[in-house]
C-alpha positions, 0 to 999 in steps of 0.5 A: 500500500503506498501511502507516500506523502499523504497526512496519515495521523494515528487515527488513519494508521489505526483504521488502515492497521484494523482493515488491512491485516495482512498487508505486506508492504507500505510505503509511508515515506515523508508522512509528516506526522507518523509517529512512534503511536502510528508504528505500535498500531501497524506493528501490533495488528499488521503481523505480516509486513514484509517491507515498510518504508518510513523513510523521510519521517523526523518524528519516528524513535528507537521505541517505534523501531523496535515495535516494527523490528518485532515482525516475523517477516519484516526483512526490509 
């Protein structure tokens, strides 16, 4: 899913994390407000990514890269 660019806050995290549990890859590059909040509601409830880029994202933590790191399947 490539959300690049657009204004994903928590609350759009959370209904895309809800929705779409088996998403593999997103794209979140140069979202403004992705926060480590945003990060723990994907890595909690989207177990099967395989690939998420976050880059460009200045509000992102070592605590929000530690949830993602927890993935299984996560290699990129």
């Amino acid at each position: 899913f490539n959300a690049s660019r657009l204004r994903i806050t928590d609350d759009t995290a959370y209904a895309l994390a809800t929705c779409c549990p088996n998403l593999e890859v997103l794209d979140l590059s140069y979202c403004p407000q992705i926060t480590d909040v945003t990060l723990r509601l994907i890595g909690t409830y989207c177990t099967q990514l395989r690939q998420v880029n976050i880059s460009g994202c200045g509000q992102i933590s070592d605590e929000g890269l530690a949830r993602l790191s927890s993935l299984p399947n996560l290699h990129q």
